[in-house]
matplotlib code that plots the C-alpha trace (Angstrom):
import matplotlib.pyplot as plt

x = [-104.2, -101.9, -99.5, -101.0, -102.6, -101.0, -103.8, -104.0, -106.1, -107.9, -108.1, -111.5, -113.1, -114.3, -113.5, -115.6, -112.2, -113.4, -113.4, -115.1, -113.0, -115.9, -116.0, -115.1, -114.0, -110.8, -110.1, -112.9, -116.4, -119.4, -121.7, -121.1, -120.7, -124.4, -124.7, -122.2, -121.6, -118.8, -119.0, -116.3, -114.2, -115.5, -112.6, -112.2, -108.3, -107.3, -104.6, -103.9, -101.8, -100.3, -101.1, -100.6, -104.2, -104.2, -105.6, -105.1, -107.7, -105.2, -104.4, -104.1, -104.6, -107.1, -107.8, -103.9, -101.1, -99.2, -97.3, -99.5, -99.6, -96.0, -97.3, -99.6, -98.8]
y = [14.1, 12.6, 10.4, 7.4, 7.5, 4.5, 2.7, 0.4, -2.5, -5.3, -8.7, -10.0, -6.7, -5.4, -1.8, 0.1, 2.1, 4.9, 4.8, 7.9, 10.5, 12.5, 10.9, 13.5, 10.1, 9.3, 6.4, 5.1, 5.2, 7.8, 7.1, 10.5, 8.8, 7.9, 10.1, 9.0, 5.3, 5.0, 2.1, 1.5, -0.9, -3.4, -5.7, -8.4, -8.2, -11.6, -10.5, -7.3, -4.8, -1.3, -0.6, 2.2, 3.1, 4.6, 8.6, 9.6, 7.0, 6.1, 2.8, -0.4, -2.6, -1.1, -0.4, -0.3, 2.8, 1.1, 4.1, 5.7, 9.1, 9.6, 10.2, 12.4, 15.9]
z = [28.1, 25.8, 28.6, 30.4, 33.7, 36.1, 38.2, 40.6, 39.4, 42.0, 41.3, 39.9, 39.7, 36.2, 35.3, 32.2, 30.1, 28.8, 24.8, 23.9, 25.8, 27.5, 31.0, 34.2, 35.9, 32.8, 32.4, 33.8, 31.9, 33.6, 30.8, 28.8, 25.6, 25.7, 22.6, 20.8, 18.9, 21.3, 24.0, 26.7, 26.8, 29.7, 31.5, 34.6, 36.4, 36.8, 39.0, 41.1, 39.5, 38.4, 34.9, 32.4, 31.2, 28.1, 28.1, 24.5, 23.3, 20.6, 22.1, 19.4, 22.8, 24.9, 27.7, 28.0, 26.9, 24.2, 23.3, 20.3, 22.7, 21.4, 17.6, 17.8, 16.6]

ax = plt.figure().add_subplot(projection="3d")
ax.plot(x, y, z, "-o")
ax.set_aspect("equal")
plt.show()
């Protein structure tokens, strides 16, 4: 998926972005990237909020879209 997925993200909790692409559960990590030298990207919300989670994987700031989706061909 090359567009960003908006979520709704809870104060204090720690979410696991996936990195390697594999997971069922996008964005979120389900361990499928056990066999690869991928690790997800593991992050606290200080404050609740609605962010754009990155999907293509292409992200300079991750877990977070920062637009790189738009350049790929």
């Amino acid at each position: 998926m090359n567009k960003p997925k908006m979520e709704n993200l809870v104060e204090g909790k720690t979410y696991a972005w996936c990195a390697c692409g594999k997971s069922t559960n996008q964005p979120w990590c389900n361990g499928s990237h056990k066999n690869t030298q991928v690790t997800p990207q593991v992050f606290k919300v200080e404050e609740s909020k609605i962010s754009a989670m990155c999907m293509c994987k292409q992200t300079k700031n991750p877990p977070y879209c920062d637009g790189s989706h738009a350049k790929i061909v």
